[in-house]
MMTF fields as JSON, N, C-alpha, C and O atoms, coordinates in Angstrom:
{
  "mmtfVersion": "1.0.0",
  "mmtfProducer": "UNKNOWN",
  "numBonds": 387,
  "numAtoms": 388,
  "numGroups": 97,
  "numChains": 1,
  "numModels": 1,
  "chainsPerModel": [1],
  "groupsPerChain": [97],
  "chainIdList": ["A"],
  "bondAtomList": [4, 2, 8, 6, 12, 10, 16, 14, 20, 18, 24, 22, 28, 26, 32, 30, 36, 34, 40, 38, 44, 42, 48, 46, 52, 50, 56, 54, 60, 58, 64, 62, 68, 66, 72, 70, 76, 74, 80, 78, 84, 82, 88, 86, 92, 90, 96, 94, 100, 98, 104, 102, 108, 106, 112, 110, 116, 114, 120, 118, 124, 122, 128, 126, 132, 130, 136, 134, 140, 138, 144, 142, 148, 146, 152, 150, 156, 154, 160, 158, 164, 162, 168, 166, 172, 170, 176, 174, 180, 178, 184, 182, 188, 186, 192, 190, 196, 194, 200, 198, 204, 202, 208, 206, 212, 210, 216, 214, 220, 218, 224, 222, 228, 226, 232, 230, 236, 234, 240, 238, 244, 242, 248, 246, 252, 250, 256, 254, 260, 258, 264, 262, 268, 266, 272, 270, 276, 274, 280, 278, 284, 282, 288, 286, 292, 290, 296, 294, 300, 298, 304, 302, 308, 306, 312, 310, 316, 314, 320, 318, 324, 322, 328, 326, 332, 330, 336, 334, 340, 338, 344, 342, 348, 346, 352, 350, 356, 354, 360, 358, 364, 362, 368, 366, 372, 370, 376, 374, 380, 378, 384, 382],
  "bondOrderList": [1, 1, 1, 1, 1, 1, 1, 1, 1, 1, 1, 1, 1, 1, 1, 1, 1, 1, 1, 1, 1, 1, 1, 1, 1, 1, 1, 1, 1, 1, 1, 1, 1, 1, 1, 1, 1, 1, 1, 1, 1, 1, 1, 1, 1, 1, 1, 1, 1, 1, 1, 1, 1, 1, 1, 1, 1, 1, 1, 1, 1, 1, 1, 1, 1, 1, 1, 1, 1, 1, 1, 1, 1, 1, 1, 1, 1, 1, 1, 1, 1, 1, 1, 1, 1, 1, 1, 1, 1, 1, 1, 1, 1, 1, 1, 1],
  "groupList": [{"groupName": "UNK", "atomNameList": ["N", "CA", "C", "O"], "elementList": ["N", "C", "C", "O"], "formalChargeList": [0, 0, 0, 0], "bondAtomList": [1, 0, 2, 1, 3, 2], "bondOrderList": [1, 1, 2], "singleLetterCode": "X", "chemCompType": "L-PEPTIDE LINKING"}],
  "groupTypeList": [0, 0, 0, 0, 0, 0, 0, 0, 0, 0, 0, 0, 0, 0, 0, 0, 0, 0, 0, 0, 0, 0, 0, 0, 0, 0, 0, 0, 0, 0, 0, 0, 0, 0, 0, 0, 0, 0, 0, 0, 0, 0, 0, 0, 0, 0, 0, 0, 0, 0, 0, 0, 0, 0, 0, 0, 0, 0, 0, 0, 0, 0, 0, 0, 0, 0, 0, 0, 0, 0, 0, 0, 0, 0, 0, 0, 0, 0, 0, 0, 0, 0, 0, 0, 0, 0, 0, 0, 0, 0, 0, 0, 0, 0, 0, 0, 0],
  "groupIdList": [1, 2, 3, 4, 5, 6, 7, 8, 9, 10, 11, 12, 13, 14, 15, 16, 17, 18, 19, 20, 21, 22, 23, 24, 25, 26, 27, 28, 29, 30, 31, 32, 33, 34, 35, 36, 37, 38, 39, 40, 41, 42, 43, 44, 45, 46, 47, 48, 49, 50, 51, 52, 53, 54, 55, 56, 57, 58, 59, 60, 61, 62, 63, 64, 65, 66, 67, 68, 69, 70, 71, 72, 73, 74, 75, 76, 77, 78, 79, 80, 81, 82, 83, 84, 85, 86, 87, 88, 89, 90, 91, 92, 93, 94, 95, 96, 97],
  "secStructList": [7, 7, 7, 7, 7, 7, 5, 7, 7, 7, 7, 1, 1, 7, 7, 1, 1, 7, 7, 2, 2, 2, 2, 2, 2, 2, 2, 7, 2, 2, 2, 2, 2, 2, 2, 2, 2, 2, 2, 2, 2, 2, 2, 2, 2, 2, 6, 7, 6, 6, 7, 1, 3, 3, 3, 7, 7, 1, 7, 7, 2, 2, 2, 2, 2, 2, 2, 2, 2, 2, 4, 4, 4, 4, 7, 7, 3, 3, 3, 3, 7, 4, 4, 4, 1, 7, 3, 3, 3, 3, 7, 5, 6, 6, 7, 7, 7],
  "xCoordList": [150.15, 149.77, 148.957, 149.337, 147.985, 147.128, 147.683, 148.417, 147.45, 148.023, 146.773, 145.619, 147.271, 146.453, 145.445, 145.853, 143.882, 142.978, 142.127, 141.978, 141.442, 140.952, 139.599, 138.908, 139.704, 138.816, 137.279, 137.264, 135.936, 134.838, 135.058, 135.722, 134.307, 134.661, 133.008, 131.824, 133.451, 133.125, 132.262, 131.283, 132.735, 131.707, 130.147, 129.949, 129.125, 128.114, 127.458, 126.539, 128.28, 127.561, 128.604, 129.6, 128.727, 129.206, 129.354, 128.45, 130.79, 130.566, 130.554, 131.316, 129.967, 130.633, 131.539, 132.623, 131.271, 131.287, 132.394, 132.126, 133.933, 134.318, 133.09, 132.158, 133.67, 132.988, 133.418, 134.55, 131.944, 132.048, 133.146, 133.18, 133.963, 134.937, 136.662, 137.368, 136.705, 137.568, 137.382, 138.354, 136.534, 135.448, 136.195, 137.382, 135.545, 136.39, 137.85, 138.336, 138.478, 139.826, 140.651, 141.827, 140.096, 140.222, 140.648, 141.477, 139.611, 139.45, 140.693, 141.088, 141.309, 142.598, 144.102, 144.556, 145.089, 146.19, 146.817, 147.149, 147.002, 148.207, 147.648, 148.474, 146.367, 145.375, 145.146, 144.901, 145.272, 145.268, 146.478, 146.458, 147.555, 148.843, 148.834, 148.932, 148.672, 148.753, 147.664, 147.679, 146.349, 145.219, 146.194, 146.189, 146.915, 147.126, 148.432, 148.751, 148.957, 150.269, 149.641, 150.148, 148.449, 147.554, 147.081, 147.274, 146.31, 145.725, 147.168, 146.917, 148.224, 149.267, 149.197, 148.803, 149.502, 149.99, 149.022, 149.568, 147.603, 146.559, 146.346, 145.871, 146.792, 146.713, 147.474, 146.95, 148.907, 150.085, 149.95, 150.389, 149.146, 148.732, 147.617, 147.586, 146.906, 145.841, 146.569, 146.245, 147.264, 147.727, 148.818, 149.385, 149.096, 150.172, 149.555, 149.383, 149.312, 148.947, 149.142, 148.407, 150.707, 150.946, 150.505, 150.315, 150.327, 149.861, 148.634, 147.875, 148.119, 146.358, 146.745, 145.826, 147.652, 147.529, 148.566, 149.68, 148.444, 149.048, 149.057, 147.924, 150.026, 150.476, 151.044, 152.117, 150.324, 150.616, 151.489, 151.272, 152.683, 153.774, 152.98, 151.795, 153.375, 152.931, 152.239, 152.706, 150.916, 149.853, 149.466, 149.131, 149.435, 148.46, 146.998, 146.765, 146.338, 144.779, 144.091, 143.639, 144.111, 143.908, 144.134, 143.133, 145.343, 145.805, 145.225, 144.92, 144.944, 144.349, 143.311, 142.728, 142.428, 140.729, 140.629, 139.741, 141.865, 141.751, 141.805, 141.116, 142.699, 142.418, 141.613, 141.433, 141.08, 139.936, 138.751, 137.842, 138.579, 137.523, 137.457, 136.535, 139.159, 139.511, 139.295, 138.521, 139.543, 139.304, 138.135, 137.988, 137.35, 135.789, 135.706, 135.02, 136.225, 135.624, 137.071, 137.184, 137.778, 138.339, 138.046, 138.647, 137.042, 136.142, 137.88, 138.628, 138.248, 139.328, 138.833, 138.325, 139.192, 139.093, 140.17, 141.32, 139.786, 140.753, 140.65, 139.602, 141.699, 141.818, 143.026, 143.829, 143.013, 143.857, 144.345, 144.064, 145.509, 146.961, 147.207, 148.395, 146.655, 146.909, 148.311, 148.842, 148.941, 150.235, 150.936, 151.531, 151.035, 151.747, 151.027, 151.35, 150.321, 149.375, 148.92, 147.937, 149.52, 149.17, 147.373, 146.718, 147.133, 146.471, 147.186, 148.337, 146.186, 146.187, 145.182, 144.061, 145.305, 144.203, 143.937, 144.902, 143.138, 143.596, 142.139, 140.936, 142.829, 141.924, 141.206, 141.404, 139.769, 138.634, 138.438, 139.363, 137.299, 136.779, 136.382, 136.281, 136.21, 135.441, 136.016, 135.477, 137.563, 138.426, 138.572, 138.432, 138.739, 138.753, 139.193, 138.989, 140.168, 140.229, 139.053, 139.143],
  "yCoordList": [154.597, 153.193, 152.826, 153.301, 152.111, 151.902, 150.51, 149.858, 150.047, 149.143, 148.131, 148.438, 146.982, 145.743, 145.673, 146.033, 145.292, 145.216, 144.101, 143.447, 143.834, 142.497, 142.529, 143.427, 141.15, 140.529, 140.561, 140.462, 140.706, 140.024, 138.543, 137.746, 138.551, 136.88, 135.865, 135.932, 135.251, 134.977, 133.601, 133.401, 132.503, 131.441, 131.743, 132.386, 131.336, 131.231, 131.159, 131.813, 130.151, 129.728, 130.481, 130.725, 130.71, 130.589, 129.65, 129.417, 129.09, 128.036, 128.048, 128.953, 127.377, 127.707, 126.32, 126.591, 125.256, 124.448, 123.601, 123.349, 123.211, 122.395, 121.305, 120.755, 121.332, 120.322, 119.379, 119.101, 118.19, 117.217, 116.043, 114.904, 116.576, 116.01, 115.747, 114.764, 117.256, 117.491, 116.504, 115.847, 116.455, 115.752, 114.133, 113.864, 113.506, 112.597, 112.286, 111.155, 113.396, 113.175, 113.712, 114.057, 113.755, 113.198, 112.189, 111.78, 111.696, 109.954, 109.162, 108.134, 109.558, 109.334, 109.34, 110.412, 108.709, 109.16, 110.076, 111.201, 109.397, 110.186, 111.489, 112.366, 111.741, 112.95, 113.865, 115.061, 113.01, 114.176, 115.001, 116.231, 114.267, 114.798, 116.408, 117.535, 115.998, 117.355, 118.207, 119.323, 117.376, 118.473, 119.587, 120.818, 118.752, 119.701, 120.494, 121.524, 120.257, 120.83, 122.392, 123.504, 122.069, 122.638, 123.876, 124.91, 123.833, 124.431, 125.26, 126.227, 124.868, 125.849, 126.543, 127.629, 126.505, 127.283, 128.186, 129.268, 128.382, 128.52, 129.799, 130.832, 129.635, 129.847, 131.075, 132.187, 130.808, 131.703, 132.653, 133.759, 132.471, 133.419, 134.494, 135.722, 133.635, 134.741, 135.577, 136.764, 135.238, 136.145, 137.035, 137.833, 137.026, 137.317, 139.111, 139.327, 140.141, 141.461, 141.86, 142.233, 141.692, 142.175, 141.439, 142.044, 140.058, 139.199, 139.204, 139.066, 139.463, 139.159, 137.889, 137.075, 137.627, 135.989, 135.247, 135.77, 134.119, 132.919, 132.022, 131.808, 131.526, 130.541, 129.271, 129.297, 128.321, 126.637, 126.598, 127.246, 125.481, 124.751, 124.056, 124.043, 123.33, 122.309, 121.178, 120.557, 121.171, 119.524, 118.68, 119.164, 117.68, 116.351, 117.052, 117.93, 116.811, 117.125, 116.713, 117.58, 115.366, 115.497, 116.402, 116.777, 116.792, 118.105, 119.129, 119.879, 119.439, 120.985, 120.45, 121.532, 119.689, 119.615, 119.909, 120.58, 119.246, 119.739, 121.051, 121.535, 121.8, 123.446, 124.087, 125.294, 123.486, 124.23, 123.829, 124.659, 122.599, 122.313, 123.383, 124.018, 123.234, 123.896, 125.29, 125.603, 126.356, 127.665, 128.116, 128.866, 127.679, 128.555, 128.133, 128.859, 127.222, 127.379, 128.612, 128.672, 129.262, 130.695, 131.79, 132.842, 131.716, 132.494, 132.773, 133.424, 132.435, 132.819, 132.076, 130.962, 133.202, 132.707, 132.084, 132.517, 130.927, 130.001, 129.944, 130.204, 129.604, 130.099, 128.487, 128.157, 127.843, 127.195, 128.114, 129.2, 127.086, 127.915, 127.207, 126.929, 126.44, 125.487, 125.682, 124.734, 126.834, 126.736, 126.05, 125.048, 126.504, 125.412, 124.467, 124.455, 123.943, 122.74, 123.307, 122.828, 124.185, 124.625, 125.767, 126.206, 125.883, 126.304, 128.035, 128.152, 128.985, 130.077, 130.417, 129.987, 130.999, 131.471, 133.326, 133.995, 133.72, 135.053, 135.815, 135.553, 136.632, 136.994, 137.556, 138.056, 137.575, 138.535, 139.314, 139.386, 139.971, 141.155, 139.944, 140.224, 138.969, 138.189, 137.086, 136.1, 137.295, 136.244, 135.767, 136.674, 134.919, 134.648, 133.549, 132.654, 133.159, 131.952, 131.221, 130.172],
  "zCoordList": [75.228, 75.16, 76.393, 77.463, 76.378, 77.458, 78.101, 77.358, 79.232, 80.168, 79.914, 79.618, 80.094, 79.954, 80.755, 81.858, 80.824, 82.034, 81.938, 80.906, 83.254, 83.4, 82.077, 81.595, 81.877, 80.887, 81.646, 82.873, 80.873, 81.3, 81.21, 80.547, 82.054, 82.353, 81.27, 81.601, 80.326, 79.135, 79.323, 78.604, 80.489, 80.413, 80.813, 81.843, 80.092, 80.096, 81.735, 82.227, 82.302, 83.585, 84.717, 84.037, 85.366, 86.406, 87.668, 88.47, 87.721, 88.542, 90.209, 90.549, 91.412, 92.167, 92.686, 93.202, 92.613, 92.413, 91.245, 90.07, 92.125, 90.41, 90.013, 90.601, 88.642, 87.803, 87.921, 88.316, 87.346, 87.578, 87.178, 87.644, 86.273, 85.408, 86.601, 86.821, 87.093, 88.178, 89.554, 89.926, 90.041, 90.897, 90.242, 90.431, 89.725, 88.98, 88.986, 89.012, 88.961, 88.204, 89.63, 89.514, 90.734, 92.371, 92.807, 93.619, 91.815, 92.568, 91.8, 92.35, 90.613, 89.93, 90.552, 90.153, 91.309, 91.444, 90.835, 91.21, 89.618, 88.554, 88.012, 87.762, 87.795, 87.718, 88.597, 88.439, 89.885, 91.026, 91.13, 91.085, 91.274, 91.245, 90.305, 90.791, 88.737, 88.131, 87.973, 87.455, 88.639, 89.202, 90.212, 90.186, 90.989, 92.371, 91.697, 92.292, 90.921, 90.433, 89.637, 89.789, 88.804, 88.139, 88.594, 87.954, 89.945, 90.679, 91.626, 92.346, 91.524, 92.43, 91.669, 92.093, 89.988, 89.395, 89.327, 89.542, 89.1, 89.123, 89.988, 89.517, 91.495, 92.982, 92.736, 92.682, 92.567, 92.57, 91.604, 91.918, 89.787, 88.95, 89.608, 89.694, 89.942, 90.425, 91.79, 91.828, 92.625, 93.806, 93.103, 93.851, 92.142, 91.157, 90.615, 89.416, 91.59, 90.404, 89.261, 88.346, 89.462, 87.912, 86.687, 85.631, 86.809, 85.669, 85.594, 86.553, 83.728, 83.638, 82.797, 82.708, 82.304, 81.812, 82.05, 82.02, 82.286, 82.733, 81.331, 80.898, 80.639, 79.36, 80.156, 80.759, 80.098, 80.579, 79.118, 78.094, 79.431, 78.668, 77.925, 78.259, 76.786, 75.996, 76.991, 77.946, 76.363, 77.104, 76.167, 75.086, 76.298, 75.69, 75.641, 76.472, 75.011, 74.661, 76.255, 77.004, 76.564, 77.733, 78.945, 79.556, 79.356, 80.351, 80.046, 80.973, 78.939, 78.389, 78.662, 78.593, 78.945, 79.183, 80.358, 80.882, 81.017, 82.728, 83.025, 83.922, 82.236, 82.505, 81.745, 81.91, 80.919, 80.137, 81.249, 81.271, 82.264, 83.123, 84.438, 84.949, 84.775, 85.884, 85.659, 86.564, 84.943, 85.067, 85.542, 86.507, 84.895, 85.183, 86.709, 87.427, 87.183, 88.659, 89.768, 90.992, 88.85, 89.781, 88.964, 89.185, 87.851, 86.865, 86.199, 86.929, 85.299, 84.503, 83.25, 83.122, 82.217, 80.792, 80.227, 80.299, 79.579, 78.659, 77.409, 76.818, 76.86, 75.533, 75.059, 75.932, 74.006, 72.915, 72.256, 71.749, 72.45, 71.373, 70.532, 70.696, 69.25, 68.468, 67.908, 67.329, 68.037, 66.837, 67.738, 67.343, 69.381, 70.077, 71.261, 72.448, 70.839, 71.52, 72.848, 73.414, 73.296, 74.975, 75.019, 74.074, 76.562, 76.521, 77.534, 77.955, 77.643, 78.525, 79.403, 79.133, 80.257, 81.076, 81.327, 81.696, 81.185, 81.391, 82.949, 82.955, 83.904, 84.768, 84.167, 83.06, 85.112, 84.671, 85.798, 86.608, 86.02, 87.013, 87.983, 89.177, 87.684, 88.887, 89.223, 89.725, 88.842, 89.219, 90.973, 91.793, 91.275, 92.441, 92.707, 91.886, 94.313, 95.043, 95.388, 96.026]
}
């Protein structure tokens, strides 16, 4: 059986820069809060070797936009889980802090 390995990393652009949406959602209290809650988890997956994917708990459509915004800027691919509303992230070769 072969062992799991990092993904090409699939968005079009490469960011270096968060987006402008994140940028925004700064200037939010209650948004910043689970921006920053967001981004630990985020932090700790990627310093994490053994893991190539990270599964977020059930979100509101809104929260999942935030990590569907937030990934591409530590180059990680995201993915919807419609059977259970959540989203995932999985590393690529060009994952990074």
């Amino acid at each position: 059986m072969q062992s799991p390995t990092l993904q090409q990393f699939t968005d079009e652009v490469i960011q270096t820069e968060p987006d402008e949406f994140i940028i925004d959602l700064l200037k939010k209290p209650q948004e910043r809060l689970f921006l920053l809650k967001l981004e630990m988890e985020i932090e700790g997956f990627i310093k994490d070797e053994q893991r190539l994917r990270f599964d977020f708990p059930g979100m509101n459509s809104y929260q999942r936009l935030m990590v569907h915004k937030l990934a591409p800027y530590y180059k990680l691919n995201h993915y919807h889980d419609a059977m259970r509303k959540a989203v995932y992230v999985c590393k690529t070769v060009v994952t990074e802090l």
